[in-house]
N, C-alpha and C positions, 0 to 999 in steps of 0.2 A: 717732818723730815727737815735736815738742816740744809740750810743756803749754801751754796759754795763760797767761798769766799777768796778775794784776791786774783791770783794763776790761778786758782781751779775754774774761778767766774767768766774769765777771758777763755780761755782755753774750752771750756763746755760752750760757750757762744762763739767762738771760731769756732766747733768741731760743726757746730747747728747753722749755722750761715752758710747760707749758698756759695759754691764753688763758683770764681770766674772762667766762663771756658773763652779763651782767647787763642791768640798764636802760642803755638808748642815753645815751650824754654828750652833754650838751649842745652845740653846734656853739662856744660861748661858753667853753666849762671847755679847759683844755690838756690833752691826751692824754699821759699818761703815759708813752708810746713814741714820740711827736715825736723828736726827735734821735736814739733810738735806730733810726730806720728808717736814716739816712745810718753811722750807724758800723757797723750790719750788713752796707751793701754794702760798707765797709773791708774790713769781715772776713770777711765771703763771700770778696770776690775773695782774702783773704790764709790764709782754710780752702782755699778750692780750691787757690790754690799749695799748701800744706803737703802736702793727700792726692794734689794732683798728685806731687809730690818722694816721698810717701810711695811711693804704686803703685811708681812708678820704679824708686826702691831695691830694693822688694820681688821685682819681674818684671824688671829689668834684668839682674841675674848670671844669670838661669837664660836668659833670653833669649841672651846672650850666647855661654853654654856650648853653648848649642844650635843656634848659628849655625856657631862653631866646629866643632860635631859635623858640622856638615853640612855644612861648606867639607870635612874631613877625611874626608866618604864620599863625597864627587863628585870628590876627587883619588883616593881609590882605585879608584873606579870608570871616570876617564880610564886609569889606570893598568891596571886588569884589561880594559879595552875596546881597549890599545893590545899586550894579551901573546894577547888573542884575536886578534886581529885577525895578530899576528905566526905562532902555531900554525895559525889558516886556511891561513896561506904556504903555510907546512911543509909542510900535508897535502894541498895540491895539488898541491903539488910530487914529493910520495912518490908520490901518484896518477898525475901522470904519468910519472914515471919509470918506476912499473908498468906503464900502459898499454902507452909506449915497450917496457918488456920481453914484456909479452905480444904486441906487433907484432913484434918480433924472432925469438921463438918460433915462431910462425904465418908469418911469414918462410921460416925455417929446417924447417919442417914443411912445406910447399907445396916449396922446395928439396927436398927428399929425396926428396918424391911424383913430381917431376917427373921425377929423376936416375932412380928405380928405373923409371916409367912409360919412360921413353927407353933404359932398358939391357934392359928385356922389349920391345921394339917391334927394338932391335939384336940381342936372341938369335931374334928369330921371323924375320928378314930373313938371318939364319944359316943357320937351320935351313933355311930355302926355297932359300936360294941350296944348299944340301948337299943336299936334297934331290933341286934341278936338276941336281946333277954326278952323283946318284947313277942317276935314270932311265936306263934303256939308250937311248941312241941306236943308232937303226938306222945300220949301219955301209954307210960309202960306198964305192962301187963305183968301181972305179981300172981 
């Protein structure tokens, strides 16, 4: 920030200097700080630009880096919400290819129950029909 310089250097050090409080001036005598009230608002409003521009400088680069930092974790994080989003697929997808497999299985198992149930249900309908040829029949009289 720059130095005042000249009037601005007196005038900011008269404004920061202690007030003498003494006997009241008279309403008739000219105040010593007559004119100096109008150049203070000069340089009031031209102090505050300064530590305005000063702040600025000051919190502006960090401010900046830290916007950046944060554009550059909300693009990684579209980025890691778009490779999650893609591995969910995947694993629904392996899920139900599984499933599919285990319906296959259990397919293939109900199959096999049924083949053996129906080939024990064919040897018992064997055995009965073998049985029937085996009984003696009473022989017919001619």
């Amino acid at each position: 920030m720059e130095q005042p310089e000249g009037k601005e250097r007196f005038l900011l050090a008269a404004a920061a200097a202690p007030r003498q409080t003494g006997p009241a001036l008279d309403s008739c005598e000219a105040s010593p700080d007559e004119g100096l009230i109008e150049d203070l608002a000069i340089i009031d409003k031209k102090a505050v630009e300064q530590l305005t521009e000063g702040l600025i400088s000051h919190y502006l680069p960090d401010l900046q880096r830290s916007k950046l930092a944060l554009q550059e974790l909300t693009q990684n994080q579209v980025v890691l919400l778009d490779t999650l989003e893609q591995e969910i697929s995947k694993f629904r997808e392996c899920n139900s290819i599984l499933d599919i497999n285990a319906l296959k299985r259990a397919l293939k198992l109900q199959q096999k129950r049924q083949k053996e149930e129906l080939e024990r249900e064919q040897q018992r309908e064997k055995e009965l029909e073998r049985e029937k040829q085996l009984t003696a029949k009473p022989a017919r009289r001619t």
